[in-house]
N, CA, C and O of each residue as an XYZ file, in Angstrom:
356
protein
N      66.773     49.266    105.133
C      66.412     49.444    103.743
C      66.678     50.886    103.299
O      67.184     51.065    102.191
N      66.287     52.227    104.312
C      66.596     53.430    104.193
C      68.060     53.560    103.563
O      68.385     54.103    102.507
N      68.958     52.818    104.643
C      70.191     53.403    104.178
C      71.041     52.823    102.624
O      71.663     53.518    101.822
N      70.755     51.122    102.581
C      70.791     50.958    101.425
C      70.059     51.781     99.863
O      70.508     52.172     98.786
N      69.118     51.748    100.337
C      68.541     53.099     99.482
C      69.610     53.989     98.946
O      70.137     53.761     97.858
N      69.979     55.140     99.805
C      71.434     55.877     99.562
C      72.187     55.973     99.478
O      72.869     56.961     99.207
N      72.612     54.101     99.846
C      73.849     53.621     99.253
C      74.061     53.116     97.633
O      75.094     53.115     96.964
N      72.979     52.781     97.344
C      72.604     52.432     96.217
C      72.835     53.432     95.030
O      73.521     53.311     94.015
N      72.182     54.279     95.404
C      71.979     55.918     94.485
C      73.369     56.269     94.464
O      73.923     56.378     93.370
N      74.220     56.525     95.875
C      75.325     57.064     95.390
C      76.174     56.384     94.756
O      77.003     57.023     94.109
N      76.238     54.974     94.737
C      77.173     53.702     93.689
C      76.659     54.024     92.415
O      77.367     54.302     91.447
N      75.427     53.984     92.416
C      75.216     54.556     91.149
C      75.161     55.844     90.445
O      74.825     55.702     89.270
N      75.392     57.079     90.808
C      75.847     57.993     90.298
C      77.596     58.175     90.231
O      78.420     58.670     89.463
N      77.585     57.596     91.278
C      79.427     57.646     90.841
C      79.874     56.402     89.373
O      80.748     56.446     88.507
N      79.056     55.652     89.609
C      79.576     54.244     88.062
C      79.036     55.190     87.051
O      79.746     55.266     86.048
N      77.645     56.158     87.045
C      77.730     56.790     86.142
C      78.613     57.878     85.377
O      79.046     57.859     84.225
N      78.768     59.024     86.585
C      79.823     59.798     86.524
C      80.978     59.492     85.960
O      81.352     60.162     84.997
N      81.840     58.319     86.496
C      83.169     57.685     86.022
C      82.971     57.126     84.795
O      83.877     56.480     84.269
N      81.909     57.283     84.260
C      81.923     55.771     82.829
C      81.818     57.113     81.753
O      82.026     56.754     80.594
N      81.473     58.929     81.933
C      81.207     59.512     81.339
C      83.064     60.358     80.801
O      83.953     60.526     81.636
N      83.161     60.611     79.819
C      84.589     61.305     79.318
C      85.116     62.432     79.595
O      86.244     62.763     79.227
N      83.899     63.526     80.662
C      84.214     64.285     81.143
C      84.544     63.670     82.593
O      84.971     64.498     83.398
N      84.452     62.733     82.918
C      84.521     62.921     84.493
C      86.478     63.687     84.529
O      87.360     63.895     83.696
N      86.288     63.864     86.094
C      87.646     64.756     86.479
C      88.314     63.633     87.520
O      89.376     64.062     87.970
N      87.997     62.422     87.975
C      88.806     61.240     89.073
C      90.050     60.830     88.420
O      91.201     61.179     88.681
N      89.507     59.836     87.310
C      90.436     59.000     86.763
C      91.237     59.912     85.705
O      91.122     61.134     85.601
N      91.995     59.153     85.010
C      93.188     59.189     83.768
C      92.150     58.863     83.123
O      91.468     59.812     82.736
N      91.792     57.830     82.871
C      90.693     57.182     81.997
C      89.268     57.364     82.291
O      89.328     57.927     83.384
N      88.461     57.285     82.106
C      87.075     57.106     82.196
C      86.496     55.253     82.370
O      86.572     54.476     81.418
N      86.117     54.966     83.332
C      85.642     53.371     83.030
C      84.659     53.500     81.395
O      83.938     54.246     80.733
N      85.438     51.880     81.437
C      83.962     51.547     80.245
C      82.665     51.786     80.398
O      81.908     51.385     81.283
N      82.372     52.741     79.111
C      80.817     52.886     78.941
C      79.493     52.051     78.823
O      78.347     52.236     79.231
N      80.294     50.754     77.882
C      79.186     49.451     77.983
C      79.061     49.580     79.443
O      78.556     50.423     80.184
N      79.668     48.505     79.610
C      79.073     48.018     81.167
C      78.718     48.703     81.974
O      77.608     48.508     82.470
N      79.490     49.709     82.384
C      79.407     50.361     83.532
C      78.006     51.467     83.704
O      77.492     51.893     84.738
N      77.693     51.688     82.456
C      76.562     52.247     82.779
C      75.145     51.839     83.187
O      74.288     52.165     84.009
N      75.385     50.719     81.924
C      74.308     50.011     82.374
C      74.181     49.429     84.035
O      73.085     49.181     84.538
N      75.150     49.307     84.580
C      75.431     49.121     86.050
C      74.455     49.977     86.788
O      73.442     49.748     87.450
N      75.159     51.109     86.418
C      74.488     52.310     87.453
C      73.018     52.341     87.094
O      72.235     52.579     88.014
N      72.489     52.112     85.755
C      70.872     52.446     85.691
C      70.420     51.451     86.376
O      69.587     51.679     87.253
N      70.936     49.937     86.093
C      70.508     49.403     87.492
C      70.474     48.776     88.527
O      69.802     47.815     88.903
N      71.554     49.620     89.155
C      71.503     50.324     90.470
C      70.309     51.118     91.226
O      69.614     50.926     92.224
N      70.486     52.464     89.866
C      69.251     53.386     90.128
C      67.803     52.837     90.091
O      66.781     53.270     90.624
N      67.945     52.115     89.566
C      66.353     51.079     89.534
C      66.218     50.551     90.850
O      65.488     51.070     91.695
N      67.011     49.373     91.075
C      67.311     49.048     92.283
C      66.843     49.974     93.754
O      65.909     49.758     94.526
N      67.531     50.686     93.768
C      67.542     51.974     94.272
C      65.862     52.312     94.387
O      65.622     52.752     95.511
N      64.848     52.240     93.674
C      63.876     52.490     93.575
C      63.266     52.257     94.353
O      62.708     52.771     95.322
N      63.468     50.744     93.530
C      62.876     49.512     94.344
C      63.028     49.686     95.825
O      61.895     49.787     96.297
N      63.567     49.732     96.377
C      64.069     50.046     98.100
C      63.186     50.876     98.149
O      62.064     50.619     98.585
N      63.476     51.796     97.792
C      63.041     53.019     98.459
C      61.408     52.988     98.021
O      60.771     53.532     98.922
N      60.794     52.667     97.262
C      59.481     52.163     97.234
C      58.393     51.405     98.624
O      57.242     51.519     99.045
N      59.945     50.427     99.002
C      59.470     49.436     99.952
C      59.535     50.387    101.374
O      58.707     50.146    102.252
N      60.285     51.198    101.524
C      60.909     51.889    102.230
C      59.682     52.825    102.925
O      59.143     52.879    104.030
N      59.560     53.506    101.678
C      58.814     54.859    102.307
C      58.089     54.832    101.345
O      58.345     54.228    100.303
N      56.352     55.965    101.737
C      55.860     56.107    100.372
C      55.973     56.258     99.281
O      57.115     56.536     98.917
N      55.195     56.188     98.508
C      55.652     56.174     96.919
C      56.283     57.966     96.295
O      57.309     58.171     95.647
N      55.576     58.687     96.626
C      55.589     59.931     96.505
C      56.947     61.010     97.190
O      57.433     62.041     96.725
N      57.219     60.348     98.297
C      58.556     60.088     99.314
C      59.799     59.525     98.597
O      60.941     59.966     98.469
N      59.202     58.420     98.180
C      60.558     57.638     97.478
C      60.549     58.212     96.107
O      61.677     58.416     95.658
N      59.719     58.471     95.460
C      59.952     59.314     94.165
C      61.017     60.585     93.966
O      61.937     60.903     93.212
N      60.366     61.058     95.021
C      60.873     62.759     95.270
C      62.631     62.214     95.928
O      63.639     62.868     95.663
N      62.649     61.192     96.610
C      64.186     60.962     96.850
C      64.763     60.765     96.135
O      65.864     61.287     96.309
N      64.645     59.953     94.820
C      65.255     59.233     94.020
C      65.712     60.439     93.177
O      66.890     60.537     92.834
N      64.715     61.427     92.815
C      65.010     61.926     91.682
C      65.859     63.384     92.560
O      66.501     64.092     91.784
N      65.878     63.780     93.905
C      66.461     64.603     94.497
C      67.951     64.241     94.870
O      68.774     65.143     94.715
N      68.262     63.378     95.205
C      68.981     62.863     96.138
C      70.412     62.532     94.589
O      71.602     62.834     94.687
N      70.020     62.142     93.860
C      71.270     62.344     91.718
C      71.427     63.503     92.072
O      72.448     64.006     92.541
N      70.433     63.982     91.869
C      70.330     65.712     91.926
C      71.614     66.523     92.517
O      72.447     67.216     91.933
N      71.479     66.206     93.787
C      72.417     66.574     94.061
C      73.976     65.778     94.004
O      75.129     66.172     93.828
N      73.604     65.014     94.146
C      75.403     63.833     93.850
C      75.900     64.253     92.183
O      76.990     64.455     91.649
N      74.789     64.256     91.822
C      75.623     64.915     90.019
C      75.774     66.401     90.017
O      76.387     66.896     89.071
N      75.170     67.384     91.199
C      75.830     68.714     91.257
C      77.330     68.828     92.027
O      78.164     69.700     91.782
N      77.496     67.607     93.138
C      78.837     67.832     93.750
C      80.150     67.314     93.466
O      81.238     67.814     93.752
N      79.821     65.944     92.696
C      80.698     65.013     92.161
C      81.799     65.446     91.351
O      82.934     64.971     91.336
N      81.292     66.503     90.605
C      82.575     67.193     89.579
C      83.507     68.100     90.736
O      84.554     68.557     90.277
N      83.277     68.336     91.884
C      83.724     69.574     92.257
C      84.975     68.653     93.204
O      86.066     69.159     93.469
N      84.578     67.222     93.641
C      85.667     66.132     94.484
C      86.752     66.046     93.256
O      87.882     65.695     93.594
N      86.568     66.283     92.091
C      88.028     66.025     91.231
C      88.689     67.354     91.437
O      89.838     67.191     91.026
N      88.529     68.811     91.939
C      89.250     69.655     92.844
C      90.134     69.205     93.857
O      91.350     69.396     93.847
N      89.295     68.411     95.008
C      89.972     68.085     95.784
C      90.902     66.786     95.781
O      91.407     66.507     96.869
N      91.120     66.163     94.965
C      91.646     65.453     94.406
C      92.931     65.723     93.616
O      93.910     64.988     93.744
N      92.920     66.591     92.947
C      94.303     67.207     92.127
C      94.856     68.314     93.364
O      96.001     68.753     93.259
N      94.028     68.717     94.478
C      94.731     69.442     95.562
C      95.596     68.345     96.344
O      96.494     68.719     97.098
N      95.348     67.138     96.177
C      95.458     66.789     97.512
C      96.944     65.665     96.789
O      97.866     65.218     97.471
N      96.729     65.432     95.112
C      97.830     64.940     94.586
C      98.964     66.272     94.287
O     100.118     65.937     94.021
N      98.634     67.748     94.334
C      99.908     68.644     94.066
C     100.602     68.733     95.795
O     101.759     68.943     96.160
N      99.347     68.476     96.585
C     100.332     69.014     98.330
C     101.500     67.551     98.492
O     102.526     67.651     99.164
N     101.132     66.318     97.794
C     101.832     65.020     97.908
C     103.350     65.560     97.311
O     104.248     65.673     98.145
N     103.638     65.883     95.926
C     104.817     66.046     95.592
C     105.789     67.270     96.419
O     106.964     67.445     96.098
Protein backbone atom coordinates (compact mmCIF):
# COMPACT_ATOMS: atom_id res chain seq x y z
CA UNK A 1 0.00 0.00 0.00
CA UNK A 2 3.20 2.23 0.97
CA UNK A 3 4.50 2.06 -2.37
CA UNK A 4 1.35 2.54 -4.31
CA UNK A 5 0.91 5.51 -2.21
CA UNK A 6 4.03 7.11 -4.16
CA UNK A 7 3.12 5.78 -7.06
CA UNK A 8 0.02 7.38 -7.04
CA UNK A 9 1.27 10.98 -6.04
CA UNK A 10 3.87 10.88 -8.60
CA UNK A 11 1.14 9.91 -11.64
CA UNK A 12 -0.47 12.49 -10.30
CA UNK A 13 1.74 15.33 -10.24
CA UNK A 14 3.14 14.53 -13.50
CA UNK A 15 -0.88 14.43 -15.27
CA UNK A 16 -0.87 17.63 -13.43
CA UNK A 17 2.29 19.19 -14.50
CA UNK A 18 1.72 18.04 -18.28
CA UNK A 19 -1.99 19.29 -18.49
CA UNK A 20 -0.45 22.88 -17.28
CA UNK A 21 0.91 25.42 -20.51
CA UNK A 22 3.98 25.98 -18.90
CA UNK A 23 5.09 22.54 -18.61
CA UNK A 24 8.73 22.07 -20.50
CA UNK A 25 8.17 17.76 -21.76
CA UNK A 26 5.81 18.00 -24.48
CA UNK A 27 5.20 20.27 -27.80
CA UNK A 28 1.79 20.44 -26.49
CA UNK A 29 0.51 20.40 -23.10
CA UNK A 30 -2.22 17.42 -22.50
CA UNK A 31 -5.79 18.43 -22.17
CA UNK A 32 -6.76 20.44 -19.27
CA UNK A 33 -10.40 19.02 -18.89
CA UNK A 34 -9.60 15.67 -18.28
CA UNK A 35 -6.40 15.37 -17.35
CA UNK A 36 -6.55 17.30 -14.43
CA UNK A 37 -9.23 16.26 -13.03
CA UNK A 38 -7.29 12.84 -13.29
CA UNK A 39 -4.52 13.88 -11.21
CA UNK A 40 -6.81 15.47 -8.31
CA UNK A 41 -8.07 12.15 -8.26
CA UNK A 42 -5.28 10.43 -8.13
CA UNK A 43 -4.12 12.78 -5.35
CA UNK A 44 -7.21 11.87 -3.42
CA UNK A 45 -6.69 8.42 -4.07
CA UNK A 46 -3.33 8.79 -2.99
CA UNK A 47 -4.74 9.83 0.35
CA UNK A 48 -6.80 7.36 0.72
CA UNK A 49 -3.76 4.79 0.78
CA UNK A 50 -1.80 6.49 2.59
CA UNK A 51 -4.45 7.03 5.34
CA UNK A 52 -4.82 3.20 5.40
CA UNK A 53 -1.18 2.99 5.31
CA UNK A 54 0.22 4.95 8.04
CA UNK A 55 -1.12 7.36 10.56
CA UNK A 56 -3.18 10.04 9.83
CA UNK A 57 -0.75 12.79 10.74
CA UNK A 58 2.12 10.62 8.79
CA UNK A 59 0.02 10.34 5.81
CA UNK A 60 -0.95 13.97 5.89
CA UNK A 61 2.52 15.32 6.22
CA UNK A 62 3.39 12.80 3.12
CA UNK A 63 0.88 13.79 0.91
CA UNK A 64 1.35 17.32 1.19
CA UNK A 65 5.46 16.85 1.30
CA UNK A 66 6.12 14.35 -1.03
CA UNK A 67 3.99 17.28 -4.50
CA UNK A 68 6.19 19.34 -2.71
CA UNK A 69 8.84 18.18 -3.84
CA UNK A 70 7.86 16.43 -7.36
CA UNK A 71 6.46 20.03 -8.34
CA UNK A 72 9.99 21.54 -7.22
CA UNK A 73 11.95 18.93 -9.55
CA UNK A 74 9.68 18.23 -12.43
CA UNK A 75 10.42 21.52 -14.32
CA UNK A 76 14.13 20.97 -14.05
CA UNK A 77 13.70 16.96 -16.12
CA UNK A 78 12.58 19.26 -19.23
CA UNK A 79 16.59 20.32 -18.99
CA UNK A 80 17.46 17.04 -19.25
CA UNK A 81 15.39 16.30 -21.86
CA UNK A 82 16.29 19.05 -24.50
CA UNK A 83 20.08 17.86 -23.38
CA UNK A 84 19.59 14.63 -24.20
CA UNK A 85 17.42 15.55 -27.67
CA UNK A 86 20.55 18.25 -28.79
CA UNK A 87 23.48 15.22 -27.93
CA UNK A 88 20.92 12.89 -30.45
CA UNK A 89 21.41 15.18 -33.59
Amino acid sequence: MTILFVVLILAACCLLYLSHRHQGWLAQPLAARPWRWVGLLLLLLALACGLRSFSTIAAVFAWLAIPMLVFSVLPFFSLLIQRGRRGES
